[in-house]
Every structure is written in C-alpha cells, then in structure tokens.
PDB file of N, CA, C and O in Angstrom:
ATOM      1  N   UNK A   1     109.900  90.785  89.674  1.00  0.00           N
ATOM      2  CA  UNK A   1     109.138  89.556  89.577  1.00  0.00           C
ATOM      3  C   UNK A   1     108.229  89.365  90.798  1.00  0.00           C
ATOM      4  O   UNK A   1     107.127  88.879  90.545  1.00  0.00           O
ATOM      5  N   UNK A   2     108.543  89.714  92.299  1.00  0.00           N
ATOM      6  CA  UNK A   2     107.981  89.657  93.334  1.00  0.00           C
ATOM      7  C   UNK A   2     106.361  90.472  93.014  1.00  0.00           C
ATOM      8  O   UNK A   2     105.190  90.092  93.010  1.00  0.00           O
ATOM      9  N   UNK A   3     107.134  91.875  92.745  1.00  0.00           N
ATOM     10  CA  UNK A   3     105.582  93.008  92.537  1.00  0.00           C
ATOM     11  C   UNK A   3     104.578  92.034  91.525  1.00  0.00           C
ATOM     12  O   UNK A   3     103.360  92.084  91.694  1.00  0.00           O
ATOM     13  N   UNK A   4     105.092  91.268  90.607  1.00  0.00           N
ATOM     14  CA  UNK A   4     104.274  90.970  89.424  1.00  0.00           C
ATOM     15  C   UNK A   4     103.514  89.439  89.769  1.00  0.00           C
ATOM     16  O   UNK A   4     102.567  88.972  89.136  1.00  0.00           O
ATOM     17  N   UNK A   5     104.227  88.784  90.988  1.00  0.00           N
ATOM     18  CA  UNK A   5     103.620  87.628  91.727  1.00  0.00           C
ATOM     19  C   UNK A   5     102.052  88.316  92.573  1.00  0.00           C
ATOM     20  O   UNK A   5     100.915  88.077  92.165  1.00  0.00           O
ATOM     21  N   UNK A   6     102.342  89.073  93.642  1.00  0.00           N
ATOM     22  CA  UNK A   6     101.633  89.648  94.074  1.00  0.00           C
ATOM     23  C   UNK A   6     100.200  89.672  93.886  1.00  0.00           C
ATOM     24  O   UNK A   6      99.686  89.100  94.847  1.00  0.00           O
ATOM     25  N   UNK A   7      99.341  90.080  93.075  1.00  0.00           N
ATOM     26  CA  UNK A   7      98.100  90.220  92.767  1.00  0.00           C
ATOM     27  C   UNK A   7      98.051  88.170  92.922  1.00  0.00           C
ATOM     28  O   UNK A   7      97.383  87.699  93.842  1.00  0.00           O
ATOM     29  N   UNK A   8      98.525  87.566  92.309  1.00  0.00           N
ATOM     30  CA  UNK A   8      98.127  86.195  92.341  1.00  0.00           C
ATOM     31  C   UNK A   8      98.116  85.474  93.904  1.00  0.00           C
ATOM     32  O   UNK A   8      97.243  84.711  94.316  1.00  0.00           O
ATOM     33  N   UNK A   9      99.249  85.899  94.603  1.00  0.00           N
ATOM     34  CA  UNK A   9      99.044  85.896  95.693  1.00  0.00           C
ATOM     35  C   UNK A   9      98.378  86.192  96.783  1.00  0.00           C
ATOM     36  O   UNK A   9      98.275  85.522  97.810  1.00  0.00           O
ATOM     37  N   UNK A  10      97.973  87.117  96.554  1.00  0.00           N
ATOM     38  CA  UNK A  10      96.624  87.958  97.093  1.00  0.00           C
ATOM     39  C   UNK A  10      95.412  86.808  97.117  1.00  0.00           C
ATOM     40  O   UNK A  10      94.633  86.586  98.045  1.00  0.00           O
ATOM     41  N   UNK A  11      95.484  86.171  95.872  1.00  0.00           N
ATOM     42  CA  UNK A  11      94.000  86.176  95.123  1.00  0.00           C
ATOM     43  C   UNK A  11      94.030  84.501  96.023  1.00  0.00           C
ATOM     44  O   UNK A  11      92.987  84.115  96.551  1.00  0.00           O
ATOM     45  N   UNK A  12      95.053  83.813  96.083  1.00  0.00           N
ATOM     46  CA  UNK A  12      95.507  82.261  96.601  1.00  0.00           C
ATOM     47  C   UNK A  12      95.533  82.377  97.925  1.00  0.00           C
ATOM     48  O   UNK A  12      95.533  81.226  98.360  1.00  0.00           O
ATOM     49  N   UNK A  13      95.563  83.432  99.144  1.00  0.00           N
ATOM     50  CA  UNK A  13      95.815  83.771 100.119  1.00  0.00           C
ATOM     51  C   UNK A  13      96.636  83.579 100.784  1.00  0.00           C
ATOM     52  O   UNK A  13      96.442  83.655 101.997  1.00  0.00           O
ATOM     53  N   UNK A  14      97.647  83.315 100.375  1.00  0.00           N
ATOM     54  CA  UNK A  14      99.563  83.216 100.383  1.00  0.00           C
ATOM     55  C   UNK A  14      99.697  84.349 100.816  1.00  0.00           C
ATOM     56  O   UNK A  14     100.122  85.334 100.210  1.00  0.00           O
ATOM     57  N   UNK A  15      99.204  84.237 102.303  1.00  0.00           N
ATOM     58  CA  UNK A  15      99.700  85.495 103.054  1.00  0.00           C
ATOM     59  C   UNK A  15     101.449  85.291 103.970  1.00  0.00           C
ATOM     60  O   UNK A  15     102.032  86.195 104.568  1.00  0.00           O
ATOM     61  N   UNK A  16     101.887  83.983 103.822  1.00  0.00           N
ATOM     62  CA  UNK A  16     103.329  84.233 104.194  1.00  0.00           C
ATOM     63  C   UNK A  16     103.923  84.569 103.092  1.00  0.00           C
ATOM     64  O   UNK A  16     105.002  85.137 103.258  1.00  0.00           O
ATOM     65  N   UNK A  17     103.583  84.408 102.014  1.00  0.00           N
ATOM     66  CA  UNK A  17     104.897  84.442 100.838  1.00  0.00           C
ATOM     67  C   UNK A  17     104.359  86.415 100.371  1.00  0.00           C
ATOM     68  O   UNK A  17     105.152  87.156  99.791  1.00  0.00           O
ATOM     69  N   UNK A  18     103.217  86.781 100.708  1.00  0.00           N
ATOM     70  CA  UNK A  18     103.028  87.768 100.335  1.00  0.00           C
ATOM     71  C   UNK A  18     103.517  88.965 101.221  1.00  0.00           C
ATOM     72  O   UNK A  18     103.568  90.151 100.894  1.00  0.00           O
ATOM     73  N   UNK A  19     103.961  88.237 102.736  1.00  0.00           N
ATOM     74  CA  UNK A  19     104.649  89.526 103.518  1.00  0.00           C
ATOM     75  C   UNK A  19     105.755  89.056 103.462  1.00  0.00           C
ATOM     76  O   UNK A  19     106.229  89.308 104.570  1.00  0.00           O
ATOM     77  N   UNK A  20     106.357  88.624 102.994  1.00  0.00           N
ATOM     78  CA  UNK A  20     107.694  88.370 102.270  1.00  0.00           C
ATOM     79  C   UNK A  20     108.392  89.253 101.480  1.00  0.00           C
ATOM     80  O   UNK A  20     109.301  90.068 101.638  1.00  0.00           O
ATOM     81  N   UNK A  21     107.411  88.686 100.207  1.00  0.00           N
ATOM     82  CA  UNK A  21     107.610  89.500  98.838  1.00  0.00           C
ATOM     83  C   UNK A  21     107.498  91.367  99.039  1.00  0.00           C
ATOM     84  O   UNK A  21     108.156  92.220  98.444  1.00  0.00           O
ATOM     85  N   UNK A  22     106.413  91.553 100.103  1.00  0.00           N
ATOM     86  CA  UNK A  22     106.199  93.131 100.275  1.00  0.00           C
ATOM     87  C   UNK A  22     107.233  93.616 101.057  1.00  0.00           C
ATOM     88  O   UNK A  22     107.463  94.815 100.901  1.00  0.00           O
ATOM     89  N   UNK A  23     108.162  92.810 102.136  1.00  0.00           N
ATOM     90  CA  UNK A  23     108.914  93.227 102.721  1.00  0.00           C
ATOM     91  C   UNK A  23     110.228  93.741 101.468  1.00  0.00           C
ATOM     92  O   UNK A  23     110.757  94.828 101.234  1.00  0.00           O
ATOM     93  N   UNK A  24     110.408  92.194 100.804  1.00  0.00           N
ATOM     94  CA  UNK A  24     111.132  92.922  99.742  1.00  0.00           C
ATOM     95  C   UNK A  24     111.056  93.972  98.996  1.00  0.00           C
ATOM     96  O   UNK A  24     112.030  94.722  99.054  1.00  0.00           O
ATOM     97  N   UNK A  25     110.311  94.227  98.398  1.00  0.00           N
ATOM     98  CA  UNK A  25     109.496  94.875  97.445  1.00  0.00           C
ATOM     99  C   UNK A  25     110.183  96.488  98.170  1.00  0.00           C
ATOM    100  O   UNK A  25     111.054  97.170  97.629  1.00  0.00           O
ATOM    101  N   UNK A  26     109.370  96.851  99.743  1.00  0.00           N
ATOM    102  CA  UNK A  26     109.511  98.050 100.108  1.00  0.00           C
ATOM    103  C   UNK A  26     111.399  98.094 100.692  1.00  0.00           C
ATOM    104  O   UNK A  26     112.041  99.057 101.111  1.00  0.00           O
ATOM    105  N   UNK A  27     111.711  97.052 100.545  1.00  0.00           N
ATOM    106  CA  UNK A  27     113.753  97.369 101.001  1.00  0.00           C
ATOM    107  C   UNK A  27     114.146  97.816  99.578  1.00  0.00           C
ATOM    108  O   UNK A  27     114.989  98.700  99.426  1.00  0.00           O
ATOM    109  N   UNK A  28     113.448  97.119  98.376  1.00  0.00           N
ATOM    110  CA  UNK A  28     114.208  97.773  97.400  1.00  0.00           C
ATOM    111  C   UNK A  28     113.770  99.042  97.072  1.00  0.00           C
ATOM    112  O   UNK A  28     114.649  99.881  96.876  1.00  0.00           O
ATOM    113  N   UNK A  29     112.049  99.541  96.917  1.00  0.00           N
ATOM    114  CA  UNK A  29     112.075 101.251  96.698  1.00  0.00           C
ATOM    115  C   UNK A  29     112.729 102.275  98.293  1.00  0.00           C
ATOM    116  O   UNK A  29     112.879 103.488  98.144  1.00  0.00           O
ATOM    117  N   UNK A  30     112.944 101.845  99.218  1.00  0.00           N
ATOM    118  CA  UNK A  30     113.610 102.830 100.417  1.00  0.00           C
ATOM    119  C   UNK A  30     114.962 102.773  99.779  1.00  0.00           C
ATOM    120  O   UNK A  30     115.473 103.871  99.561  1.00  0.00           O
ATOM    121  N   UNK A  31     115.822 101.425  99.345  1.00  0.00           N
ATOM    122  CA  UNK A  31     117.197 101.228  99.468  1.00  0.00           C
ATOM    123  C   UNK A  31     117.482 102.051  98.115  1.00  0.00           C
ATOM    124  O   UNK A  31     117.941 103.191  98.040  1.00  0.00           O
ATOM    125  N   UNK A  32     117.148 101.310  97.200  1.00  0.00           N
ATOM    126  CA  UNK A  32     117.503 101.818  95.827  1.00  0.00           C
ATOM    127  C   UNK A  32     116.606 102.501  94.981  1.00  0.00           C
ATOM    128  O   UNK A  32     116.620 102.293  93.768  1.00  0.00           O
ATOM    129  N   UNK A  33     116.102 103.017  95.322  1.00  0.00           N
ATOM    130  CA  UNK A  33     115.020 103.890  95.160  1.00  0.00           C
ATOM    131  C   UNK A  33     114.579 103.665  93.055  1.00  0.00           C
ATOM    132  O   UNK A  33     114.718 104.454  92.120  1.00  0.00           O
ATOM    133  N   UNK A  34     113.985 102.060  93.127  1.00  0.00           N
ATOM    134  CA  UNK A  34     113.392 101.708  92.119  1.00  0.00           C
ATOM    135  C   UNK A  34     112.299 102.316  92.069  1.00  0.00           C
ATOM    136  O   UNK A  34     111.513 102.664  92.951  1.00  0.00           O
ATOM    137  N   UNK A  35     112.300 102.516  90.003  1.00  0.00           N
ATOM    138  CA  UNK A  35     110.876 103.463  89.752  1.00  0.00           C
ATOM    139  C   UNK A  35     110.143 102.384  89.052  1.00  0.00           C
ATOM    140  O   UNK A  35     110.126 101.964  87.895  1.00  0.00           O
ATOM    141  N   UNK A  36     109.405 102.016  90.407  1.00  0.00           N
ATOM    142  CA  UNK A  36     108.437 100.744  89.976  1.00  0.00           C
ATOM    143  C   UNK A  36     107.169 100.830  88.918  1.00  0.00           C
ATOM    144  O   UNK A  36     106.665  99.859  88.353  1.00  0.00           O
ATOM    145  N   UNK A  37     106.790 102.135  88.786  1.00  0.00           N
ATOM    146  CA  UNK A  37     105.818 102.794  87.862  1.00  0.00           C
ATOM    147  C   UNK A  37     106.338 102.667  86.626  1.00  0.00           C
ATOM    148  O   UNK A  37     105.419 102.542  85.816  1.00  0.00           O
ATOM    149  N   UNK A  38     107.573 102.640  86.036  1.00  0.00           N
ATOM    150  CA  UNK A  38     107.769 102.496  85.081  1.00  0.00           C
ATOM    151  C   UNK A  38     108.076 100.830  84.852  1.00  0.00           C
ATOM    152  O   UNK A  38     108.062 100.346  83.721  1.00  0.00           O
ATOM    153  N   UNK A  39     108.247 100.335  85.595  1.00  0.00           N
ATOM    154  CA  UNK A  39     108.582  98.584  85.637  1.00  0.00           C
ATOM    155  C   UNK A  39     107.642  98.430  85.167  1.00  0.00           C
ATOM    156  O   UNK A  39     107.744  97.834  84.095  1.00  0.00           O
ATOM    157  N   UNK A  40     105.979  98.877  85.654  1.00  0.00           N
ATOM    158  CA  UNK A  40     104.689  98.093  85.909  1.00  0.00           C
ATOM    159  C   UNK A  40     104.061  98.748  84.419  1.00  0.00           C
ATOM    160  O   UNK A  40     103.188  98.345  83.650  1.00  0.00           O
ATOM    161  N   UNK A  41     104.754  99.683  84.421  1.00  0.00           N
ATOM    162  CA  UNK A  41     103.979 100.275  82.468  1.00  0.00           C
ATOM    163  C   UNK A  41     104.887  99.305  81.325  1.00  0.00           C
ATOM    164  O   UNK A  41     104.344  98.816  80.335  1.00  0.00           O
ATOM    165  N   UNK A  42     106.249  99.133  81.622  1.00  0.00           N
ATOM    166  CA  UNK A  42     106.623  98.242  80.730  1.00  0.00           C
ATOM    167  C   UNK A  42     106.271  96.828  81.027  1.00  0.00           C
ATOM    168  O   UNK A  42     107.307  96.170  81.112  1.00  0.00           O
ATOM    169  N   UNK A  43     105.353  96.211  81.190  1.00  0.00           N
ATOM    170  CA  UNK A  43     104.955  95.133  81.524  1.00  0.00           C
ATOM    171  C   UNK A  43     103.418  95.035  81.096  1.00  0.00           C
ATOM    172  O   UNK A  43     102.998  93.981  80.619  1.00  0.00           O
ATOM    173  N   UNK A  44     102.596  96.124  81.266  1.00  0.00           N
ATOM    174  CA  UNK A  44     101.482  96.498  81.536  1.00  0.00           C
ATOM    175  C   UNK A  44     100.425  95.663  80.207  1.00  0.00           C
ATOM    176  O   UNK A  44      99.250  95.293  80.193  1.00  0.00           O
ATOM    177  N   UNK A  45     101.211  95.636  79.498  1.00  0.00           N
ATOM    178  CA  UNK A  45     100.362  95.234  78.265  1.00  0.00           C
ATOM    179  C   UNK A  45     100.450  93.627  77.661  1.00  0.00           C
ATOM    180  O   UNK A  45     100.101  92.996  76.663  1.00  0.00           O
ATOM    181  N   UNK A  46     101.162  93.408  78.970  1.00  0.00           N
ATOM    182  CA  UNK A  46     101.456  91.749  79.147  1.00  0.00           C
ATOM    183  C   UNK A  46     100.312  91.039  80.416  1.00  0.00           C
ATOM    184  O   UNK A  46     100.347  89.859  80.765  1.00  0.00           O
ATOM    185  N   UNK A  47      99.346  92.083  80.956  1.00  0.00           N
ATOM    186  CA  UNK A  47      98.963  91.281  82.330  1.00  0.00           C
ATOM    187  C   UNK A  47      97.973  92.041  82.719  1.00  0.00           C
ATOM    188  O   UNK A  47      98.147  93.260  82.721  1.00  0.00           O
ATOM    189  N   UNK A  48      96.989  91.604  83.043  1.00  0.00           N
ATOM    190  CA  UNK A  48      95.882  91.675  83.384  1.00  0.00           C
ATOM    191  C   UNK A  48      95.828  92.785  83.886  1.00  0.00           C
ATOM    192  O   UNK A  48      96.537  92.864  84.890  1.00  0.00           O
ATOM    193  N   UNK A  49      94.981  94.227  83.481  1.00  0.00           N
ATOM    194  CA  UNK A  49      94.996  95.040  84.399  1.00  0.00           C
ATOM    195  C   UNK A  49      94.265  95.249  85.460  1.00  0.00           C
ATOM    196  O   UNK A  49      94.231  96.387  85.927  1.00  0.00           O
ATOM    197  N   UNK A  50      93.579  94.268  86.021  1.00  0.00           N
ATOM    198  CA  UNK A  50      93.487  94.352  87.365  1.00  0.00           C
ATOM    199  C   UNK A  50      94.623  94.352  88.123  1.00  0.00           C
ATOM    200  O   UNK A  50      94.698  94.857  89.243  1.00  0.00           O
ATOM    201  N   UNK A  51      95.985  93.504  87.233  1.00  0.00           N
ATOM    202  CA  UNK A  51      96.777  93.396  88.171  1.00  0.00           C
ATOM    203  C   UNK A  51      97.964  94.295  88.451  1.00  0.00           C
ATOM    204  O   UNK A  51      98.964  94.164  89.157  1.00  0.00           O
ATOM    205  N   UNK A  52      97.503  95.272  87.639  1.00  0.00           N
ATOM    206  CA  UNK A  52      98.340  96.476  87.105  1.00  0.00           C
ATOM    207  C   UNK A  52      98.477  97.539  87.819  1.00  0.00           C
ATOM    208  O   UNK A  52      99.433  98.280  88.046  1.00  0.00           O
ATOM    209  N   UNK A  53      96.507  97.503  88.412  1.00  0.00           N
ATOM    210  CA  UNK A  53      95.958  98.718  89.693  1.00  0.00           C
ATOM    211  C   UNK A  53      96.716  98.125  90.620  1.00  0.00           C
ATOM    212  O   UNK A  53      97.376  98.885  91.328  1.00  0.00           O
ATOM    213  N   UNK A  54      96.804  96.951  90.814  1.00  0.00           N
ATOM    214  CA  UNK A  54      96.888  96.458  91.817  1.00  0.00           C
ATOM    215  C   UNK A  54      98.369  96.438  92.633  1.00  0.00           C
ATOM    216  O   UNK A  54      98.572  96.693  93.820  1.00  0.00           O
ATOM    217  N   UNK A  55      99.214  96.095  91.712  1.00  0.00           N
ATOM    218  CA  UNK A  55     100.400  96.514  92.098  1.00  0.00           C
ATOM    219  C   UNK A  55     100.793  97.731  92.252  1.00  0.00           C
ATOM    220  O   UNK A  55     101.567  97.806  93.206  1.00  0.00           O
ATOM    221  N   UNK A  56     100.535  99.107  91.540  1.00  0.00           N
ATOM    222  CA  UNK A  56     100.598  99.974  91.376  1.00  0.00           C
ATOM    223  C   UNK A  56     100.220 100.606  92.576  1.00  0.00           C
ATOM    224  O   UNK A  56     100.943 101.396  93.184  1.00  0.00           O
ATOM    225  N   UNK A  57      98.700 100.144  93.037  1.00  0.00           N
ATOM    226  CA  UNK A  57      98.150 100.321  94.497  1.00  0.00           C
ATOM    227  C   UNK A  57      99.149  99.997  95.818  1.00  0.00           C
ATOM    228  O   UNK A  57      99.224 100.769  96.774  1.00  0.00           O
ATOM    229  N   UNK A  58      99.797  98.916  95.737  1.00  0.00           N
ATOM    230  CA  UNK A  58     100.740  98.337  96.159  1.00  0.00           C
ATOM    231  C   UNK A  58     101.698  99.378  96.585  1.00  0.00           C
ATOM    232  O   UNK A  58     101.926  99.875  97.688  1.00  0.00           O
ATOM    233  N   UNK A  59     102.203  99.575  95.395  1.00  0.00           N
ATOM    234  CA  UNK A  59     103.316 100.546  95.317  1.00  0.00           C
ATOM    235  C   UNK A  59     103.406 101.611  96.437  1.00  0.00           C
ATOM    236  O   UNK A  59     104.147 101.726  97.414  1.00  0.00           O
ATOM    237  N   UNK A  60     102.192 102.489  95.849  1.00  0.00           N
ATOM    238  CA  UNK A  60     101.770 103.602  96.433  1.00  0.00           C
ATOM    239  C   UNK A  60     101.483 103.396  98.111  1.00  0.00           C
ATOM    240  O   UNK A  60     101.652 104.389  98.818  1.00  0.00           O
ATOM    241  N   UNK A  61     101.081 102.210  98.702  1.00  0.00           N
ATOM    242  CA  UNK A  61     100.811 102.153  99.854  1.00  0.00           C
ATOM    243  C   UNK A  61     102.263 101.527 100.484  1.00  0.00           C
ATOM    244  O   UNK A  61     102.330 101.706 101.700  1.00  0.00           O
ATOM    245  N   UNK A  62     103.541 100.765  99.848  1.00  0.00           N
ATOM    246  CA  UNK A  62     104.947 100.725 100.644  1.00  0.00           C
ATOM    247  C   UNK A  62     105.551 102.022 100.506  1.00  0.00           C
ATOM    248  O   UNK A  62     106.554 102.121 101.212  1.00  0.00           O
ATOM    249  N   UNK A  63     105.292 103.001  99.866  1.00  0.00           N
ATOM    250  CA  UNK A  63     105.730 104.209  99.863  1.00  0.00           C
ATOM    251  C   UNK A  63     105.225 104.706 100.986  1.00  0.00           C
ATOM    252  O   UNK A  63     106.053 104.918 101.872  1.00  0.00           O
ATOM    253  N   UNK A  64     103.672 105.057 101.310  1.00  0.00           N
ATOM    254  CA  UNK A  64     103.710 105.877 101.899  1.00  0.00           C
ATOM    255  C   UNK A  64     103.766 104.969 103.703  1.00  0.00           C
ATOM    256  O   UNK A  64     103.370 105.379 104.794  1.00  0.00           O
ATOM    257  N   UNK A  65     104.290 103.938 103.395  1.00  0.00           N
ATOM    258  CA  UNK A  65     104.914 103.190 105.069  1.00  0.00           C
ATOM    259  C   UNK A  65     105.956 103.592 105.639  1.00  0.00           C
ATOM    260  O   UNK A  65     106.214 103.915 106.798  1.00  0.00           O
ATOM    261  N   UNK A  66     107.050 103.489 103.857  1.00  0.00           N
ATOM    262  CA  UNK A  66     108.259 104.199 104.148  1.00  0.00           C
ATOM    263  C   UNK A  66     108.404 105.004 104.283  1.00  0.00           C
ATOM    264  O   UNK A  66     109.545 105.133 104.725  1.00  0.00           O
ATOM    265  N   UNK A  67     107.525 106.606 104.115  1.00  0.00           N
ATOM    266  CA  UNK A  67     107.842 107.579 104.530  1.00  0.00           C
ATOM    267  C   UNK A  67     107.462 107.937 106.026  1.00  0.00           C
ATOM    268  O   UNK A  67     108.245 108.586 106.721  1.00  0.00           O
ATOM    269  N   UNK A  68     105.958 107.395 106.613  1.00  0.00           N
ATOM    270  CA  UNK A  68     105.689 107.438 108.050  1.00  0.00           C
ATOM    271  C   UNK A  68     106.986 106.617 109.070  1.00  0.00           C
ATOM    272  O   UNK A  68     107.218 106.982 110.222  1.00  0.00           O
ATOM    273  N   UNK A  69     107.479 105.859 108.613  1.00  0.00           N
ATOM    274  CA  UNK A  69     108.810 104.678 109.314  1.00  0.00           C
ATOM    275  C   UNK A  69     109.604 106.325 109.272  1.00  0.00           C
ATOM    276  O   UNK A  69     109.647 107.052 110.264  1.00  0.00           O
ATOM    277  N   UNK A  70     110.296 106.758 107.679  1.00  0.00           N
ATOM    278  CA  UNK A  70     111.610 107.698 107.774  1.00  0.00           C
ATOM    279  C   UNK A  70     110.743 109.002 108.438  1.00  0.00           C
ATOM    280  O   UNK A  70     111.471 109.985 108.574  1.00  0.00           O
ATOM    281  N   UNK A  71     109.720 109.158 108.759  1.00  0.00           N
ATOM    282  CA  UNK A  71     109.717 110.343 109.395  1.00  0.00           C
ATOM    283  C   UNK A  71     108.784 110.596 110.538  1.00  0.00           C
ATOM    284  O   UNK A  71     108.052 111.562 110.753  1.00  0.00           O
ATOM    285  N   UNK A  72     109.013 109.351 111.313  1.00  0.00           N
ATOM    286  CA  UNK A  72     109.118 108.926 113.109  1.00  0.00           C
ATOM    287  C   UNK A  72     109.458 109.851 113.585  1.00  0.00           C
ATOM    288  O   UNK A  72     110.194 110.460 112.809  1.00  0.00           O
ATOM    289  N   UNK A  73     109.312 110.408 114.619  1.00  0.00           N
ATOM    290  CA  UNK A  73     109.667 110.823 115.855  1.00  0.00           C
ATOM    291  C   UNK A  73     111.015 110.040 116.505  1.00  0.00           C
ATOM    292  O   UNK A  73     110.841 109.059 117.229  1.00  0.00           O
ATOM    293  N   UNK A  74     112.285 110.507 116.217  1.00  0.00           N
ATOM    294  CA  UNK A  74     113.375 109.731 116.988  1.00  0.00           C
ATOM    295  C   UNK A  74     113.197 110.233 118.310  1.00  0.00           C
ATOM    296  O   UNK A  74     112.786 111.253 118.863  1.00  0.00           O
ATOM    297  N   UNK A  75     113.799 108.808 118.679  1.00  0.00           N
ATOM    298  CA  UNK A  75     113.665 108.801 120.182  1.00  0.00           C
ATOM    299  C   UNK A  75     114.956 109.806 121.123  1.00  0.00           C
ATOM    300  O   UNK A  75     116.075 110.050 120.671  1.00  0.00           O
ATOM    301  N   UNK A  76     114.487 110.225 122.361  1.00  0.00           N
ATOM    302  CA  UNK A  76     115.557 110.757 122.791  1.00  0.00           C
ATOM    303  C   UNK A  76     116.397 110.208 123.468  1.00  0.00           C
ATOM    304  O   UNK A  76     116.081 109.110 123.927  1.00  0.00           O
ATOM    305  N   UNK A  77     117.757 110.751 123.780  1.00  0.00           N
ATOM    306  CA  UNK A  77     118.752 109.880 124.448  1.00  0.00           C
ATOM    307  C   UNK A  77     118.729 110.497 125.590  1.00  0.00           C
ATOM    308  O   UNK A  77     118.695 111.724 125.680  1.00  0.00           O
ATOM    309  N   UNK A  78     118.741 109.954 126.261  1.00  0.00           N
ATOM    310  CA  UNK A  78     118.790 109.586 128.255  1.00  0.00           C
ATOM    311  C   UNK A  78     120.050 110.349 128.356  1.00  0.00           C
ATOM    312  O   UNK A  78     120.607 110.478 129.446  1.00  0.00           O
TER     313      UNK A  78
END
C-alpha cells in the first residue's frame, strides 16, 4: 500500500511521509526480499500508469541503494 501511495505523494510534496514510506518500502525488499514487480503488475491495470513507471522506477532505485549500503567497504578493526 506504501509503494502504491507514493507516486501521489510525490505529486502533493509529502516529502516527510514519502521518506518514510521509502524507508519502509526498502526494509521490506533487503529484509524479506518482496517481489515488488509482481505486486505492481497485479495491480497495474487498476492505476494509472504513470504510476506504475513510477513505482517500478522506485523500486529499481531502493534496490540499487541496497546493494551499494550491502556492498560498502567494512570498516577495519583497530
């Protein structure tokens, strides 16, 4: 429901509720590794597809956060 708020949020400039929702959004594809592509196709024909790229765009850009975050440079121990 968060991913599918999103585009409206964007559009209202609900930029606290929107780094909210994205924070969520990217704990659940790292944690539980939801296949949001298929969420956003079963939905898809219910909602505007602008808002379809848009989440989808979404998607693709908390992915590739979470992978630059999981594949940091750990730090060394003293």
């Amino acid at each position: 429901m968060k991913l599918f708020a999103l585009p409206s949020l964007y559009r209202q400039g609900d930029f606290g509720r929107v780094t909210i929702y994205e924070g969520d959004i990217a704990q659940l594809l790292q944690g539980a590794h939801i296949d949001a592509e298929s969420l956003v196709a079963e939905i898809k024909s219910e909602i505007l597809a602008s808002d379809v790229s848009e989440m989808l765009k979404l998607v693709g850009e908390l992915r590739e956060r979470i992978t630059r975050f999981e594949n940091r440079p750990k730090p060394l121990d003293d």
